[in-house]
C-alpha positions as CSV (number, residue, x, y, z in Angstrom):
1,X,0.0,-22.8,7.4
2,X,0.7,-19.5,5.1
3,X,-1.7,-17.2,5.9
4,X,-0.8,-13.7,3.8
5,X,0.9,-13.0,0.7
6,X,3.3,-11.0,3.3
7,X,4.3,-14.5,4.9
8,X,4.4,-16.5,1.5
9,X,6.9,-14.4,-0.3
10,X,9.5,-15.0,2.1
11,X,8.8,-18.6,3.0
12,X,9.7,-19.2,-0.3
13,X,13.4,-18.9,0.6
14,X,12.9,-21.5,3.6
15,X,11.3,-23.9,1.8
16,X,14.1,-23.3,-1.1
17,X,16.8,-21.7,0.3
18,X,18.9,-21.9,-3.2
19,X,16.4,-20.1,-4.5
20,X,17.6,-17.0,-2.9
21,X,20.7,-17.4,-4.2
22,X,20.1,-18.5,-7.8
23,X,17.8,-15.2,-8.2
24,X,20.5,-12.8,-6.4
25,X,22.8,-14.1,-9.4
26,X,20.4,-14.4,-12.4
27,X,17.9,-11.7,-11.6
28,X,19.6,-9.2,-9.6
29,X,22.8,-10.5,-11.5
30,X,24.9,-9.9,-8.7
31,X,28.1,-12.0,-8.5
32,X,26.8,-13.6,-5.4
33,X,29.5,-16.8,-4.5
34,X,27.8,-20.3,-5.4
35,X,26.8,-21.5,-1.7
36,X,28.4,-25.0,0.0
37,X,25.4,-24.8,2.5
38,X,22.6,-22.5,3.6
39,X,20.7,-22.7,7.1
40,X,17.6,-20.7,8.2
41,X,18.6,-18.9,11.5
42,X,16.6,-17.5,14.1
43,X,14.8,-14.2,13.2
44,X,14.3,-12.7,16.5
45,X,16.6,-10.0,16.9
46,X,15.3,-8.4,20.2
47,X,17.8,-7.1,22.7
48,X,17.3,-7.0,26.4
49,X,15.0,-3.7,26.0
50,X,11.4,-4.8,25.4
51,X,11.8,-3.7,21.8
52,X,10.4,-6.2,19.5
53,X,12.6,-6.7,16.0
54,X,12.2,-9.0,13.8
55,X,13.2,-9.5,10.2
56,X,11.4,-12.4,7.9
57,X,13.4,-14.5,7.4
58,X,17.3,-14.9,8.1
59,X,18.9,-17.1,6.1
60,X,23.3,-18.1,6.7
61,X,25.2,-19.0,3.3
62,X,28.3,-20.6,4.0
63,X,30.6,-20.1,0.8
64,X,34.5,-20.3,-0.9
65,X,34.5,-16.4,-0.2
66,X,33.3,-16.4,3.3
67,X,30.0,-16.4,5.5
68,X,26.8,-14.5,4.8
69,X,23.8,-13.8,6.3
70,X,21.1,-13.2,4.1
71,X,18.3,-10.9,5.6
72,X,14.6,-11.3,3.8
73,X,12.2,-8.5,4.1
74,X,9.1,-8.9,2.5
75,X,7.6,-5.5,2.2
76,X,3.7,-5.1,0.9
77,X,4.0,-1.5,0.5
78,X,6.0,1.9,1.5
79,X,6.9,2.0,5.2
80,X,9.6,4.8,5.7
81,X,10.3,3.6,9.4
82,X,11.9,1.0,7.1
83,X,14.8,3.6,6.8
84,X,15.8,3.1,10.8
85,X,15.0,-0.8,10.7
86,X,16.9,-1.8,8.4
87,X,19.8,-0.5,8.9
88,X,19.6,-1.5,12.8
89,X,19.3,-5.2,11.5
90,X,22.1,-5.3,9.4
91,X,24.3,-3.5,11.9
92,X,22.5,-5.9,15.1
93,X,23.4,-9.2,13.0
94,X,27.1,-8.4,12.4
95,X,27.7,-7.4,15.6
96,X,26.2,-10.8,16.5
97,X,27.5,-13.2,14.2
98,X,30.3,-11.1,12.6
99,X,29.3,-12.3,9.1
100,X,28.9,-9.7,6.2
101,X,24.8,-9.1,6.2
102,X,23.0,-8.8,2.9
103,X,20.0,-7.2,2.8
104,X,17.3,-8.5,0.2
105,X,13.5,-7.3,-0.2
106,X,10.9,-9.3,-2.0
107,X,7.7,-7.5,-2.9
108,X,4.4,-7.4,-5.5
109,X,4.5,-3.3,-5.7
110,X,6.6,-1.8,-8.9
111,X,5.8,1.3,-6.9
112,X,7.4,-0.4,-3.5
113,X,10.1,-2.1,-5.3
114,X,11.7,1.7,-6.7
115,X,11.1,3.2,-3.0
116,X,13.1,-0.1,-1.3
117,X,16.1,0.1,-4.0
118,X,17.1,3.7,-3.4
119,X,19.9,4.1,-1.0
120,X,19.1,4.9,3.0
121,X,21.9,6.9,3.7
122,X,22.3,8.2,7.3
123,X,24.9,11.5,8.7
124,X,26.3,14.1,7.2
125,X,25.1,14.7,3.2
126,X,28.3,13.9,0.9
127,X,29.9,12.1,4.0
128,X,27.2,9.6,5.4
129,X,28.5,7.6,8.3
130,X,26.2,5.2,7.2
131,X,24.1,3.7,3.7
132,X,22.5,0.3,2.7
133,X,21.6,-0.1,-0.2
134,X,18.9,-3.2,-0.4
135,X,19.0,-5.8,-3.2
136,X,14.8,-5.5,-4.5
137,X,13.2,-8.3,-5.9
138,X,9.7,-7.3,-7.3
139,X,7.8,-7.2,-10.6
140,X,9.7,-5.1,-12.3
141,X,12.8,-7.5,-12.1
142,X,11.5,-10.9,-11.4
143,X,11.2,-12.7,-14.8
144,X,8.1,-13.9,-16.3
145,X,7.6,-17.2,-16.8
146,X,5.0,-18.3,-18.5
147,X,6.6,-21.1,-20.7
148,X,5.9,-24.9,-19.8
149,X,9.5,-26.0,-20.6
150,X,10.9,-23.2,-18.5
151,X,8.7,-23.4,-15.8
152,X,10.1,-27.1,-15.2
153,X,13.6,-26.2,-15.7
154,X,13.6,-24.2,-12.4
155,X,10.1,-24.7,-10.5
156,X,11.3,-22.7,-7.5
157,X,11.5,-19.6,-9.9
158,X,8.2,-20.0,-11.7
159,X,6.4,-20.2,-8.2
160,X,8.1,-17.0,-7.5
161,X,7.6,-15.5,-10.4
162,X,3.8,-16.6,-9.7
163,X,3.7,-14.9,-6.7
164,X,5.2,-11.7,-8.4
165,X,3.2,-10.8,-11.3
166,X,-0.2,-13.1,-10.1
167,X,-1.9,-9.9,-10.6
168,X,-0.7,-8.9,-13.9
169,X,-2.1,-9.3,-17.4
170,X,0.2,-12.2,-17.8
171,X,-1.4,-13.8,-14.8
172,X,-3.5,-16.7,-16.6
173,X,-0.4,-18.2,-18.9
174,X,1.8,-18.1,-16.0
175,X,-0.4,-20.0,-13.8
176,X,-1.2,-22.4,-16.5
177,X,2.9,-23.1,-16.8
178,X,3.4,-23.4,-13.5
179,X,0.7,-25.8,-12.6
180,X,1.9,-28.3,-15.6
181,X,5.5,-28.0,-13.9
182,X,4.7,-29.0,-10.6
183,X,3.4,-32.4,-12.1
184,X,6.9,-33.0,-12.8
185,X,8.2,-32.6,-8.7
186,X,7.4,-34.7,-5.4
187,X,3.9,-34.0,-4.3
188,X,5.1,-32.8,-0.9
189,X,7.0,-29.8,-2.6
190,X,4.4,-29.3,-4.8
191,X,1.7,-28.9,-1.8
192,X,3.8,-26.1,-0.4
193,X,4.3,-24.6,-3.8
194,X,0.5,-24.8,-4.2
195,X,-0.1,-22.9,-0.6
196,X,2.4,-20.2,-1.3
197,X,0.9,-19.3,-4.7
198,X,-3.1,-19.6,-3.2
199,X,-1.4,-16.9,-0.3
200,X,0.3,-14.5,-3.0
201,X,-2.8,-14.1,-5.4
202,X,-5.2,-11.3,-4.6
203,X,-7.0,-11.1,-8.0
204,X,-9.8,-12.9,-7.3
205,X,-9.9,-14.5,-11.0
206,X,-6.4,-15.1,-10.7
207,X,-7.2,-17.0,-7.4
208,X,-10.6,-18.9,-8.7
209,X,-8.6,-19.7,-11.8
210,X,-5.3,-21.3,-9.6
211,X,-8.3,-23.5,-7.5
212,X,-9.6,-25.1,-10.8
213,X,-5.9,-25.7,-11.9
214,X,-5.4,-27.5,-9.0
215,X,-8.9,-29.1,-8.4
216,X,-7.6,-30.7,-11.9
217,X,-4.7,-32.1,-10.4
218,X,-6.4,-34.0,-8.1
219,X,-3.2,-35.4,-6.0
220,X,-2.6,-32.1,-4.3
221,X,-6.0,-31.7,-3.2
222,X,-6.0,-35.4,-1.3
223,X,-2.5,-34.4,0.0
224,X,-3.0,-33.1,4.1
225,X,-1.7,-29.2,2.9
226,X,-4.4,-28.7,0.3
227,X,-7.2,-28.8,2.9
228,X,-5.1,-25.8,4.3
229,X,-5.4,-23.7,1.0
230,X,-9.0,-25.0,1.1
231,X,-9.3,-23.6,5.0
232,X,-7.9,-20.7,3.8
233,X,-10.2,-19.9,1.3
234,X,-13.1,-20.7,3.1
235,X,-12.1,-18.0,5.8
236,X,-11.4,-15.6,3.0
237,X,-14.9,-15.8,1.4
238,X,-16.5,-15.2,4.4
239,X,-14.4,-12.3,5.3
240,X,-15.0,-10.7,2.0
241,X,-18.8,-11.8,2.3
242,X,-18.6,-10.0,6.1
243,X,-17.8,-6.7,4.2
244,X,-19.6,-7.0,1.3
245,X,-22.9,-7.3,3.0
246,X,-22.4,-4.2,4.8
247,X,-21.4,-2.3,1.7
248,X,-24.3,-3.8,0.2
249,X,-26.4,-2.5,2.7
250,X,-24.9,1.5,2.1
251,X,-23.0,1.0,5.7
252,X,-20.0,2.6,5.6
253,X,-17.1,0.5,7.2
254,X,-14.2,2.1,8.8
255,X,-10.7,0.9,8.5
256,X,-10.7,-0.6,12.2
257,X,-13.8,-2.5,11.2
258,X,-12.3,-4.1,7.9
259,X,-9.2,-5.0,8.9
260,X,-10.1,-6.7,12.3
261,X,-12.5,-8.2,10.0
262,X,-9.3,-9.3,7.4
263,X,-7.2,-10.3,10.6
264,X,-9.7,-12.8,11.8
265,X,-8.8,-16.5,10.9
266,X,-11.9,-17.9,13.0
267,X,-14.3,-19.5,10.3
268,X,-17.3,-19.7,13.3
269,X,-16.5,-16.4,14.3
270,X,-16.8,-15.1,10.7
271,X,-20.1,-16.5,10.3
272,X,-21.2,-14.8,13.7
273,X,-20.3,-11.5,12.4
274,X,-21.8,-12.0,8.3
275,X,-25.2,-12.9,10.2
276,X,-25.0,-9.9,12.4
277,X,-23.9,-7.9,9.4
278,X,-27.3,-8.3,7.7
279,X,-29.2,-6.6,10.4
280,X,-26.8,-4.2,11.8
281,X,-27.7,-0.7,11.3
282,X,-23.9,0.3,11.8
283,X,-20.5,-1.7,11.4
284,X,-19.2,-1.6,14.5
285,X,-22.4,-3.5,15.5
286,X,-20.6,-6.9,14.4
287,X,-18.5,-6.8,17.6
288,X,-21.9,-6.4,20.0
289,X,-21.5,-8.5,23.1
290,X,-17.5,-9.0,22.8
């Protein structure tokens, strides 16, 4: 199950792993070599130090020009301890699998997508010993489809582009393409497709308006992964319903309250916490007793 727009926009790649590839070369338009086969790897780069590292997803493209791994970061906003990470996983995985790493970040910030692209460049100024220079997929570059006919041409894309701009002013004729193009797949894929978009959306009429699109198409909801998307959503209105009340109610909520609020994925324990949160006279009274 997806559970975060974080989580979604790289499971994209593992559910499509061409995708990657097709978007380095037509997007990025980087001369990437056509792949002969691609393979997820595992992601858990921790050494024997109790250090944990992980990148998203980690992705090997066999090709007619040699091995690659393909590192995916998805990155929500501006993290500068980014500038020590990254370059340790690049560095980690080819001196693992001595295959040329390439480093790709997938994000829904224009603001985050100019921080990732610029160069980390580490030593001496003029004379660094070492700089990576991330390939940045984001709104910004990501095209928008919001065209029936293209959407079907290459549904992989039109998810991601989805996913991308969901909270743009383009948002409603993309969604509207997209949902008519994944008629035209297996309704397995299109389940998945369905999840990752529902994850990615954080306009709340861009997400009411995906639900109707897809109540519509009423073979995705029957299918076992809708009632995920519907799980998820429940857990999200009652999370927002938590915090609402309390701000309702002139509470003020700290940032520990709202985001262990956000974190929690427990649909009873929700409801525990939006009944508390009509009576409490403070937010950190939702937590009494635990």
């Amino acid at each position: 199950m997806v559970g975060s727009s974080h989580e979604a926009l790289h499971r994209i790649f593992q559910k499509d792993p061409a995708l990657l590839t097709r978007a380095l070369q037509r997007v990025l338009h980087v001369p990437f070599p056509e792949p002969r086969e691609i393979a997820a790897l595992n992601i858990d780069l921790t050494e024997i130090e109790p250090v944990e590292r992980r990148v998203d997803t980690l992705l090997r493209a066999e090709t007619d020009e040699g091995t690659y791994l393909l590192v995916v970061e998805s990155q929500g906003k501006v993290d500068e301890r980014k500038r020590g990470s990254w370059p340790y996983y690049l560095s980690y995985l080819y001196e693992k699998y001595r295959c040329e790493p390439v480093l790709i970040v997938i994000t829904q910030s224009s603001a985050t997508e100019r921080w990732a692209s610029r160069p980390i460049r580490l030593g001496f100024p003029g004379w660094e010993s070492l700089t990576v220079r991330p390939l940045v997929l984001g709104p910004d570059n990501v095209p928008v489809i919001a065209d029936e006919r293209q959407a079907e041409k290459d549904v992989p894309l039109a998810v991601l582009s989805a996913m991308t701009h969901g909270r743009g002013p383009r948002a409603a004729a993309i969604l509207e393409s997209l949902a008519a193009a994944l008629r035209t797949i297996d309704p397995d894929s299109a389940a998945v497709f369905v999840q990752f978009v529902d994850s990615c959306l954080v306009d709340p009429q861009a997400k009411q308006m995906w639900r109707d699109l897809m109540t519509a198409i009423q073979y995705f909801w029957r299918h076992p992964l809708a009632e995920q998307v519907r799980e998820e959503g429940r857990i999200q209105d009652r999370q927002e319903m938590t915090l609402r009340i309390l701000e309702w109610r002139g509470i003020p909520v700290p940032d520990s309250v709202r985001e262990r609020v956000m974190h929690c994925s427990d649909l009873d324990q929700l409801e525990v916490w939006a009944q508390r949160a009509v009576h409490a006279s403070q937010a950190t009274e939702l937590f009494a007793d635990e």
